[in-house]
C-alpha positions, 0 to 999 in steps of 0.5 A: 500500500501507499501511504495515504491507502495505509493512513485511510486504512487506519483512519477508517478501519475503527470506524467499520470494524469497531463495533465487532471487537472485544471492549478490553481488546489490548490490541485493538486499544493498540491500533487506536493509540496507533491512530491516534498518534499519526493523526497527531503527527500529520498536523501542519504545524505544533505548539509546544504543549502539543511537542509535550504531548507527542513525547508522552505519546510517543513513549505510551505507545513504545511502551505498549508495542514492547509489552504487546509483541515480545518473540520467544526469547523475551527480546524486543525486536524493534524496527530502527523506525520505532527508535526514530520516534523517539527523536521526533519531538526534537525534530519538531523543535529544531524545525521553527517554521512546525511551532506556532508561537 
């Protein structure tokens, strides 16, 4: 998929199937916080309370992915794109033309 299919797909697919999943589903709540983080990181541009909120965001959902998908031998295998959002907040920051003032 490209990836405006991949971002309507997890923009739309709560909103199709949400009424058939389990309520305390993990990973379900997992793809919402998914969701929820690239809605948030699509925005035009950031306040800095909103680059406070990405940091929470960020580290929530890393935290949920290492609990969630552990293989056998209890290693997180983590894509180097996971680590690349840690240092998203920075990026923001360091762009001045993404803050509002």
């Amino acid at each position: 998929m490209k990836a405006v299919q991949s971002w309507a797909w997890l923009k739309y697919l709560p909103l199709t199937t949400g009424d058939t999943v389990v309520e305390d589903d993990e990973h379900w709540f997992f793809l919402l916080h998914l969701s929820q983080l690239v809605s948030f990181l699509i925005a035009p541009a950031f306040t800095d309370g909103m680059v406070t909120y990405l940091c929470d965001m960020v580290t929530d959902h890393l935290i949920m992915f290492s609990e969630l998908y552990v293989d056998e031998e209890n290693r997180i295998r983590l894509k180097p794109k996971y680590h690349l959002l840690v240092h998203l907040p920075t990026i923001i920051y360091c762009r001045v033309d993404l803050l509002l003032v």
